[in-house]
N, C-alpha and C positions, 0 to 999 in steps of 0.2 A: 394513643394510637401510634404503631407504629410508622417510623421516618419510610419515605421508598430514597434506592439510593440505585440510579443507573450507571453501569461499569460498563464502559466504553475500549476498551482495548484492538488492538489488530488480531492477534491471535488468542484463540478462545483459551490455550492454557492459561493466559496470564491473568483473563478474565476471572477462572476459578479461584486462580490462586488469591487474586487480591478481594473477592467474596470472601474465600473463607478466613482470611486474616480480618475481614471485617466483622462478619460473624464471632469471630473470638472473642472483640474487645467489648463490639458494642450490644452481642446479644441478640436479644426479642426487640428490642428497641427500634433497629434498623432492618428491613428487607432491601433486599437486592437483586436486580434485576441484571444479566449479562449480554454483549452483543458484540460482535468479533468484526470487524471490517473486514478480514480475511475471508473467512465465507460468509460475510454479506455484506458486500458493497457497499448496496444501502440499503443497510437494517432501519425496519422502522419502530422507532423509539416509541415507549411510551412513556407519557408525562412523570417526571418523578420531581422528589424535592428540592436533587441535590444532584450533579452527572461528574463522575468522577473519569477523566477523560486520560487517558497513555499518552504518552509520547509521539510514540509511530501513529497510533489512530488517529492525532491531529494530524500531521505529516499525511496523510492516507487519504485523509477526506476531509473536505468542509463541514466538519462540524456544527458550526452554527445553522446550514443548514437542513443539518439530520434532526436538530432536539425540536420536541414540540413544542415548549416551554421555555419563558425566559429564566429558568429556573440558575440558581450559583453553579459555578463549571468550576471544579478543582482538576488543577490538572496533576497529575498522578509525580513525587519524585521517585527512585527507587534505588536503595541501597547493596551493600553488598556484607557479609558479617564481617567484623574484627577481626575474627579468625582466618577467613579466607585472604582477609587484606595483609594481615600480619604475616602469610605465607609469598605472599606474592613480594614484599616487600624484601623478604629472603632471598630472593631471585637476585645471583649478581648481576650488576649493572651492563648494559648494552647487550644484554640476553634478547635473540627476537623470537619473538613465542605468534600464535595465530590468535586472535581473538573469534571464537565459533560463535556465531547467533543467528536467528532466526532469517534476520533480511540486511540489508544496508543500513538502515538506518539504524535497527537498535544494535547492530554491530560498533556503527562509528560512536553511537550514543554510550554505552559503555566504555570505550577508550575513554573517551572523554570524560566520563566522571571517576574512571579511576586515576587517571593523570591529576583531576582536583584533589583526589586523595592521597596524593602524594607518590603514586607508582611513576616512577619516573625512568626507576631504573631497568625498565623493559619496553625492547622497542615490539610495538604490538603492529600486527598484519590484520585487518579485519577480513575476514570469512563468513561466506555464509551461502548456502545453496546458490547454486548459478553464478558464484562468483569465478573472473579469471584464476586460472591456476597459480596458485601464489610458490613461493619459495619452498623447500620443502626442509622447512625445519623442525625438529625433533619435538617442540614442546607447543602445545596447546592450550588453550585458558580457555572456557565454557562457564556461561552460568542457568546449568542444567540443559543445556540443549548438547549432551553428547553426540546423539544419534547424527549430529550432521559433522563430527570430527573424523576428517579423511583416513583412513586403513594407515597412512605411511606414518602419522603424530605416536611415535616413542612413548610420548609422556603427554597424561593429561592431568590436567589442575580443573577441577569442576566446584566451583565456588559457590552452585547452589542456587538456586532462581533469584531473580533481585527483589527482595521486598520492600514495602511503601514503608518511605521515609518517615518517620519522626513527624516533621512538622506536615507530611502531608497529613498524617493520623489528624491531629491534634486542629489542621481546618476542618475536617472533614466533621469533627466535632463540634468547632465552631458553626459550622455553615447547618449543621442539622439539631443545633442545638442542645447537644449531647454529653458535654465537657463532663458532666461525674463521671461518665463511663470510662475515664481514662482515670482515674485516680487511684484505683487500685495498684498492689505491687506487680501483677500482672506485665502493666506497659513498660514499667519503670527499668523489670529486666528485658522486655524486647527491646527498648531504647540501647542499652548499655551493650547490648550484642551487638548492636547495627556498627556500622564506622558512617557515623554522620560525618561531613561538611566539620564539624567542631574539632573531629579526630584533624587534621592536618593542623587544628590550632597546639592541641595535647602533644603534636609532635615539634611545633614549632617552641613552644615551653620547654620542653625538654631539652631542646638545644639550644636556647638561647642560654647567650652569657653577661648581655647587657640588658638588663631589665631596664635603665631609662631608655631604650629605644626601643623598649618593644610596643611602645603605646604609638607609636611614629608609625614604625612598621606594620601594625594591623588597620592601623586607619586609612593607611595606603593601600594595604590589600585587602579592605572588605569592604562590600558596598552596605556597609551596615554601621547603626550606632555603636561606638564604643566607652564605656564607664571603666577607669583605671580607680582600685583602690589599693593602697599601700598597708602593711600588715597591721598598722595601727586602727585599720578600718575607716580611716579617711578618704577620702577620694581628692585624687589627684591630678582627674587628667576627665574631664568629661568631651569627646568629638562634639564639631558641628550638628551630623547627624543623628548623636544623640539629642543634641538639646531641642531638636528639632522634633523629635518621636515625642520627647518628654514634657515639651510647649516651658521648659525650663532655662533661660542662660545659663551658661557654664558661672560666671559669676558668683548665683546664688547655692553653689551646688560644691564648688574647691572647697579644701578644707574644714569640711563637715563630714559629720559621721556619716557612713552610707545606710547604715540600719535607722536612721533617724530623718536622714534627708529623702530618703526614696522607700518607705518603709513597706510598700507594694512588690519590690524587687525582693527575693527570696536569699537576702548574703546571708540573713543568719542559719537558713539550712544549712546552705552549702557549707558556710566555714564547720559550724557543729558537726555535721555528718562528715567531713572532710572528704567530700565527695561530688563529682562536679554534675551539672543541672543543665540537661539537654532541653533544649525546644521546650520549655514551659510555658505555656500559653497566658499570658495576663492583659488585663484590660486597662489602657491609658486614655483616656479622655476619648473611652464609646469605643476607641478602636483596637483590634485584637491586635496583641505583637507578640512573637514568640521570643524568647529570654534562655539565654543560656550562660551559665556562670563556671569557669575555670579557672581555679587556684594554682599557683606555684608555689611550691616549699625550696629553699634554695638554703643547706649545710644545715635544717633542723631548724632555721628559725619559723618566723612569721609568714606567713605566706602572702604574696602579692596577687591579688585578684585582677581578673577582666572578666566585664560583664557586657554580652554581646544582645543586642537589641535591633530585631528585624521586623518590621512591618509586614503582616502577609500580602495584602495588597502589592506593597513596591515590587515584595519577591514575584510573586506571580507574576506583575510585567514583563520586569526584567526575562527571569526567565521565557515571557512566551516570545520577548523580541529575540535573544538568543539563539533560541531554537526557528523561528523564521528565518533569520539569516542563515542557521548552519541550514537548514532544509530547502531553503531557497522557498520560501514559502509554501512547501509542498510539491515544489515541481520537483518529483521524482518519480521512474519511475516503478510502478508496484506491482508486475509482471513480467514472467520469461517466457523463453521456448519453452521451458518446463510444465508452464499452466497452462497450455494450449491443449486441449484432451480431443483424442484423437486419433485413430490408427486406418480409417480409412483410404485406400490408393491416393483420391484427391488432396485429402488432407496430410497426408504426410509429404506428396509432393508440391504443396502450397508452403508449407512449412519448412522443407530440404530449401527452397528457390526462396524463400524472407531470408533462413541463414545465411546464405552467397550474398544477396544485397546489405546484409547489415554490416560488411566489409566494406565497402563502398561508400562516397559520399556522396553520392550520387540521388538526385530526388528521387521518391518513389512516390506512385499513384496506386492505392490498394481500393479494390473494387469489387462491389458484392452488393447484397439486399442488407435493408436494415436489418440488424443481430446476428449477422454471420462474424464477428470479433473484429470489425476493422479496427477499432483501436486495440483492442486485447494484442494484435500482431503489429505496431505502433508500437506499444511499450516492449515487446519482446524485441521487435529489432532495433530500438537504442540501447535496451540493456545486452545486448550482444554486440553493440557498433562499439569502435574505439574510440567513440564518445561518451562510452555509457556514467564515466565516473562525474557528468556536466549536466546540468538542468536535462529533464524534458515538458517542455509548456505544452499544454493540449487543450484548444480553442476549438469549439462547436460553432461556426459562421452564421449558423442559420439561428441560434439563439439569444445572439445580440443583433439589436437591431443595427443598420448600417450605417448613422453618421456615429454610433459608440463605438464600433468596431473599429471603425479608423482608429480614434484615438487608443483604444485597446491595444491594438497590434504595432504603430507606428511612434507610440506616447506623443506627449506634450509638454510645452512650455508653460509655465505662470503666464495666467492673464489670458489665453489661446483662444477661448469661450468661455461665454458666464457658466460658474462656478467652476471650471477649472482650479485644481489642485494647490496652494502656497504652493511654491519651489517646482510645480509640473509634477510627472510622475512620466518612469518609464514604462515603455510598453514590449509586448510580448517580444520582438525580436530582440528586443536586448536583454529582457530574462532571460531568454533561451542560448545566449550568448556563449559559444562553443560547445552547444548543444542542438537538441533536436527539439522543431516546431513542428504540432499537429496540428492541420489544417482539416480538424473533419468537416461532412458537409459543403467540401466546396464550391458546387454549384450554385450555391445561395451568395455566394458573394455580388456585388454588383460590378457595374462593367467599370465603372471608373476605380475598383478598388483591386478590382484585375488589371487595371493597366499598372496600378502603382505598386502590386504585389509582383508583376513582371519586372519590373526595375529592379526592383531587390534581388532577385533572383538574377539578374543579368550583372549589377555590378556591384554587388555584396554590400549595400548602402544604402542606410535611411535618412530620413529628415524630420525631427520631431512633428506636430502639429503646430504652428505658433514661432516656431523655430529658424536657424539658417545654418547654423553649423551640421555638417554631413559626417554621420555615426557610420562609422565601419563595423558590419556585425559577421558572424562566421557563424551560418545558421543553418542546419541539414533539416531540408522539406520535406515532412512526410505531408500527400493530401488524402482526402479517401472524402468516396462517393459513392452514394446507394442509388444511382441514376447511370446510366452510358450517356458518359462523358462525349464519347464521340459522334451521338446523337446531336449531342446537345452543341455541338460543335457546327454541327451542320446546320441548324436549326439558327446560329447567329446569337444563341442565347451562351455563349462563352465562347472567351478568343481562344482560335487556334494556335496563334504561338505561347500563350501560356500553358494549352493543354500538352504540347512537347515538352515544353519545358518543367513541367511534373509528371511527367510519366517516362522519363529517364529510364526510369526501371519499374514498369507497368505490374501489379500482383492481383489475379483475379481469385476471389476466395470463392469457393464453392457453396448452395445454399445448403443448409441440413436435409433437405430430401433428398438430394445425390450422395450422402456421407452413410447409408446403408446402415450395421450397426452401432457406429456414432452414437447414434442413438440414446440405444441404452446403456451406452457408456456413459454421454456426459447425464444421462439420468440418475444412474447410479452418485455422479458426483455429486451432483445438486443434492441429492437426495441426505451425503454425508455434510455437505452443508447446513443443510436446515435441520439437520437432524431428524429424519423422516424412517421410519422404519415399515416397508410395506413388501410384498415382492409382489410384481405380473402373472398375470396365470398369461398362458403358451396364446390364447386367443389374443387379451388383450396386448403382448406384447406385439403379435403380428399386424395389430391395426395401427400400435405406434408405431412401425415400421413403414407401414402404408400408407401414414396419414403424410399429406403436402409439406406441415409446415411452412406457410405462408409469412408468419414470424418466426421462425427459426427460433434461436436456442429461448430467446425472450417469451417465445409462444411455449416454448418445452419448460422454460423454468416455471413461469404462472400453472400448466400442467402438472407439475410433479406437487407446488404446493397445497393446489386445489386436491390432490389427491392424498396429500399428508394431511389435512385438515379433516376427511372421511375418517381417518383413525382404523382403518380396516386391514388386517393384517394379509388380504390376499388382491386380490384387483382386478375384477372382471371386468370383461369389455361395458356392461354397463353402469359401472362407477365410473367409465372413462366423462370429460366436460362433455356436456350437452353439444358442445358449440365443435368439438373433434368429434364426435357419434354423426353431427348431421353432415360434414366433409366425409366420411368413411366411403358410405353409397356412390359419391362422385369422385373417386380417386379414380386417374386415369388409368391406372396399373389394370385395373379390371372390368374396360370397357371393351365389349369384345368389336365395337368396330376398331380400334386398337388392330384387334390380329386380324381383322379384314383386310386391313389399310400395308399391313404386314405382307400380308399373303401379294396382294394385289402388284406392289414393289418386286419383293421375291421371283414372283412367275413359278416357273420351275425349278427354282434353287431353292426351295424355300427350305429345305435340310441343311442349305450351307448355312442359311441363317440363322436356323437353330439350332446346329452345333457350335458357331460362333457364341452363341448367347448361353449354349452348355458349360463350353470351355471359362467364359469369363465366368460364370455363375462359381466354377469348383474354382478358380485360381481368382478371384475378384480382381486382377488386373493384369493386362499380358500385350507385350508387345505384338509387331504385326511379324515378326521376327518368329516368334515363339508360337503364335497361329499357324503361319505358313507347316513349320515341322509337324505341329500336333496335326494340321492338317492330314497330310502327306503320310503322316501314321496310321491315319483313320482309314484311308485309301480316297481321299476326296482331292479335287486340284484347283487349290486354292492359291493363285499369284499373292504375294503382298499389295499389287495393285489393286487386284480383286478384295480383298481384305480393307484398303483404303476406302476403298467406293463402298462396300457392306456395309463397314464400320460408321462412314458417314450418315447413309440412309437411318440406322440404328437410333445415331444419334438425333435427329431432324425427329423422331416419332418418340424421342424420351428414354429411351431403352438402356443407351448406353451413356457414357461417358468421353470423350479422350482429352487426355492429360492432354498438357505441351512438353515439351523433350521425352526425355524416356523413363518417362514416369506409368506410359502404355494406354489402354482402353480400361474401363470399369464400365461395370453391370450398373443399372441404377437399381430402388427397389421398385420399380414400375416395370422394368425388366424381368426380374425376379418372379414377381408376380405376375405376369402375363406368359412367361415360361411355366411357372406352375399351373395358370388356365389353359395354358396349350395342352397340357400332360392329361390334367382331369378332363378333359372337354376337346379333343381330338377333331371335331367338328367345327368348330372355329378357325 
C-alpha cells in the first residue's frame, strides 16, 4: 500500500516542484498530497504518514497546529546545482548583485545558504515583491522567480528553483520506510548535481596545504562526527562526536584499518570508485546517520580520507533552533498593501490613510466587524513602517485567558508561579522588541491589565512577572476591535485614557456590504486560491451583490468554497448557501418602505436626491465639490451645504457612504438597488 506524504510549502509552485521530484525517485510507492500556506492560511490537512514541511511555511504558520496527526515532520533543505554555484563563484569578489525571491524570508534563507556554500565573494541585497527600493545595481540572482526581477537588472543569473537536498531525500525515506527506492543510479546523479553542504568541504580540500590540520579545522567547523583516515587506510584521528554517533572510543578505533574497524562505513567504495559519497544513509545502533566520505589525492599519491557522520535527529534540531532564531520564531510579517484586494472608493481610501500612518510611530486603533482584514492591514502597515525589517508579534487578547496573558505579553522570572519556566521566558513586548505589537481584540482585555498595558505605553517599560529589574522595550502599538470602543468607553468597561492613548491614529475599515464590487473581486481571488473553477450567471452575481454580509470576507470565503464543492461549471441564484437565499428577501436595499422613508425626508426635492444618488451610482464616489458643478450643469441649485445635509440623510437610511478627507461620498449596494426600484416601480 502505498506511503501518503503531505507537502507543506508557502507557495504552491514549490509545493509541485517538490511532489514531482518525489514522484521521480519514489514512484507508485509514495502519494502526495500538496497545500500552500499562501492561498490558504489554514489549509486543512489531511492525515498522512509523513508531512514534509518548507522553510517559509514553518516561518508562516504553526504548524504543529495545522497537522491532524502526530505523524514525522521532515523539514524540507533545499539546494542549488554545482553549476549554478560554480557560476556565481565566478563572480568577482565585492560584486553586489540583488537576490530575487518570492518574500523575505526565503529571500534571506537563500543568502544564507549560499554564503554556507561558500559564495562569499558577492555582496547580495535581498528582493522581493513589496520590498524597499533597493540600490540599483546592474546584476540579479534569482532561483526561478524571474518574473519578480525589477525592468532596471542588466544582467540576470537564474539558478533554477532550489531542489530538496540529499539528505532531505534520504529521511524522507527513512521516515516512510522507502530506502531501496533510492538506490538506484538515478539519485546518485541528482546527488552529484546538487552543491550539498559537502561541496564547501571539496573546496576546502582543494585548498588546503596542511593536511595535519585539517582534521583540527573540520572539527572546528562542523557540528558533526569526524573519522580521519590516512592513505594507508588507517585511521588516525577519530572526533568526540564521532565516537559518540559510533558508541565507540577513539581508543579502540586509532591505528586500525578502517575497512576492518568500522566495516558498515562505505571507505572501500569510495576509495575503489575514487569518488566521493554524499549523505548515504546507514544505520548505527537503531539510529539513522547520514555518512559522507571525501578523499584528497595530494602530487599522485595515497589519498587522505574524511569521513563525515551526521545524526539526522541532531540535524533536524539544530536546524529548526537556527531557523527560530533567524525567524524570530515566526514573527514576521506575511502581508502587504499589495494583498489587500480591493478598488472600491472606501477601500482604497482606508488603504491610501494605513500608508500615511505606517510612517508614523504613532499607535494606531483599526476598527471594523469581525473579517473585515483588521490584521491583514496590521501586517501591511509594519511591512511598510520603517520597522518593517524587526519582529511583528500578533496576540488575540480575547484567546488567552487573562492571568496567562499577563505572563504572555509582560514575561516572567524563574520560580514567578508554579510551573513557570527554568530561566523565566520573555514575553511579547520584548519579542516585538523594535518592532510592532498586535493587540487584536482589545476589548477583552481586563481593567487591571489595561492599566498595566497604559504604563507601557506611557513610559516605554516593563517589569517581568516575578521580577524587579525595569526592561526598556521600543514597541509600536497596533490595537483593533470588532466593538466601538467608544461605546465601550462610556459604558466604564475600558479606560478612557488608554482608549486615546491607541487610537493616536484611529483607522475605520469598512464592512463588505459598502465595498460594492469588492465583491466579486475578492471572489474571484478566493476562488484562484482554492482552485475553484465556476463562473456567476448575471442573477446570481446580483444577489451577491445584495446580499449583507454580516461576516464579511469570512462569510464570502465559506461561500465561494461551498460553491466550488457543487462542481458546476455556471452558478445560479439557487446553488447559492441555503443560509444567503433566506437573507436575499430581507435585504434592505429592496424594502420599499426604504423609498417611503426616502420620499418623506426629500419632500419636494426628492429629484435632488435622486440625481445625487444618479451621479454617485455612474462616478461611485464624488466630492460635494464635484456635485455642486454636475449640479449646476443639470440646471438644479444645489449649495454644497445642501449637498452636506442630503448626503447625511442618504447616509442615516444606508444609501450612501462618506469617506473622511477627500476620499468624497460613495453609493452603497442598498443604494444601487433602491435606485434601480425607483426606476422599475416609479410608484414607490
Amino acid at each position: 500500500m502505498a506511503k501518503q506524504l503531505a507537502i507543506i510549502t508557502w507557495d504552491a509552485a514549490s509545493a509541485r516542484l517538490y511532489a514531482s521530484q518525489v514522484r521521480e525517485f519514489f514512484g507508485d510507492q509514495v502519494n502526495t498530497r500538496c497545500y500552500s500556506t499562501q492561498l490558504q492560511p489554514d489549509p486543512v490537512i489531511e492525515p498522512a504518514d509523513v508531512y514534509l514541511v518548507s522553510t517559509c511555511a514553518f516561518a508562516d504558520r504553526d504548524i504543529g497546529q495545522l497537522l491532524p496527526s502526530r505523524g514525522p515532520v521532515v523539514l524540507s533543505e533545499v539546494r542549488v546545482t554545482r553549476q549554478g554555484l560554480e557560476r556565481l563563484l565566478a563572480i568577482p569578489r565585492s560584486t553586489r548583485a540583488l537576490l530575487v525571491n518570492l518574500n523575505q524570508s526565503m529571500a534571506t534563507e537563500t543568502i544564507a545558504t549560499l554564503n554556507q556554500l561558500g559564495v562569499t565573494n558577492i555582496q547580495f541585497l535581498p528582493y522581493y515583491p513589496g520590498a524597499p527600493e533597493p540600490p540599483h545595481v546592474p546584476l540579479a540572482i534569482t532561483t526561478g522567480e524571474r518574473r519578480f526581477v525589477p525592468e532596471w537588472a542588466t544582467e540576470v543569473i537564474d539558478l533554477g528553483p532550489r531542489l530538496l537536498s540529499g539528505s532531505t531525500f534520504l529521511e524522507l525515506a527513512h521516515q516512510l520506510k522507502c530506502e531501496s527506492a533510492l538506490d538506484g543510479p538515478a539519485f546518485k546523479e541528482y546527488l552529484a548535481s546538487l552543491a550539498e553542504q559537502s561541496y564547501g568541504i571539496e573546496q576546502m580540500l582543494q585548498r588546503s596545504v596542511q593536511m595535519e590540520s585539517l582534521f583540527e579545522l573540520f572539527e572546528q567547523a562542523l557540528d558533526a562526527g569526524l573519522i580521519g583516515v590516512d592513505g594507508e587506510g588507517m585511521i588516525f584521528a577519530c572526533s568526540p562526536k564521532a565516537e559518540d554517533i559510533l558508541g565507540l572510543p577513539a581508543r579502540q578505533l586509532l591505528e586500525r584499518r578502517a575497512q576492518q574497524a568500522l566495516p558498515f562505513l562505505p571507505f572501500a567504495e569510495s576509495l575503489s570508485a575514487q569518488k566521493a559519497i554524499h549523505s548515504r544513509l546507514v544505520e548505527i545502533h537503531g539510529n539513522p546517520v547520514s555518512v559522507s566520505i571525501h578523499s584528497f589525492y595530494r602530487g599522485g599519491g595515497s589519498p587522505t580520507t574524511f569521513c563525515v557522520l551526521q545524526r539526522f535527529r541532531d540535524e533536524e534540531r539544530r536546524q529548526q533552533k537556527i531557523r527560530r532564531q533567524i525567524l524570530g520564531k515566526g514573527h514576521v510579517t506575511k502581508y502587504t498593501f499589495d494583498s489587500i484586494i480591493g478598488d472600491s472608493p472606501c477601500m482604497v481610501a482606508a488603504r491610501q490613510l494605513a500608508r500615511r500612518m505606517a510612517a508614523s510611530n504613532a499607535s494606531i486603533l483599526i476598527s471594523g466587524e469581525s473579517g473585515t482584514g483588521k490584521e491583514l492591514f496590521a501586517h501591511a502597515i509594519h511591512a511598510a513602517s520603517p520597522r518593517a525589517n524587526e519582529p511583528f508579534v500578533a496576540i488575540n487578547c480575547a484567546a488567552i485567558p487573562d492571568a496567562l496573558l499577563e505572563s504572555q505579553l509582560f514575561g516572567y522570572e524563574e520560580g514567578a508561579f508554579t510551573g513557570a519556566k527554568k530561566g523565566g521566558h520573555i514575553g511579547f513586548f520584548e519579542a516585538a522588541r523594535s518592532g510592532t505589537l498586535f493587540l487584536d481584540e482589545i476589548e477583552a482585555m481586563s481593567p487591571m491589565l489595561q492599566v498595566k498595558l497604559l504604563r507601557v505605553l506611557q513610559e516605554k517599560e516593563i517589569v517581568r512577572l516575578g521580577g524587579v529589574d525595569v526592561i526598556h522595550v521600543d514597541v509600536r502599538i497596533i490595537a483593533a476591535s470588532n466593538v466601538d470602543l467608544n461605546e465601550e468607553v462610556h459604558s466604564g468597561r475600558f479606560r478612557r485614557d488608554l482608549f486615546y492613548r491607541l487610537s493616536v491614529l484611529p483607522l475605520q475599515l469598512p464592512p463588505l456590504r459598502q465595498r460594492g464590487g469588492d465583491v466579486l473581486l475578492l471572489l474571484r481571488r478566493i476562488q484562484e486560491g482554492i482552485g475553484a473553477r465556476f463562473e456567476l450567471s448575471p442573477a446570481a452575481a446580483q444577489l451577491l451583490l445584495r446580499h449583507p454580509w454580516e461576516g464579511n470576507v469570512r462569510e464570502l470565503r465559506n461561500c465561494v468554497e461551498y460553491l466550488a464543492y457543487l462542481e458546476k461549471p455556471l452558478i445560479e441564484p439557487e446553488d447559492l448557501p441555503v443560509t444567503l437565499l433566506a437573507a436575499a428577501p430581507h435585504a434592505p436595499a429592496a424594502e420599499p418602505a426604504q423609498a417611503a422613508e426616502l420620499r418623506r425626508l426629500a419632500g419636494d426635492r426628492l429629484q435632488s436626491y435622486l440625481f445625487l444618488l444618479q451621479q454617485l451610482a455612474a462616478s461611485r464616489s464624488l466630492g460635494r465639490q464635484a456635485l455642486e458643478a454636475r449640479a449646476a450643469a443639470a440646471g438644479l441649485t444645489l449649495s454644497q451645504q445642501n449637498i452636506r445635509t442630503m448626503a447625511a440623510q442618504l447616509e442615516q437610511l444606508g444609501l450612501v457612504s462618506i469617506q473622511k478627507g477627500r476620499a468624497g461620498t460613495c453609493i452603497t449596494p442598498q443604494g444601487l438597488e433602491l435606485l434601480a426600484e425607483l426606476t422599475r416601480n416609479p410608484q414607490f
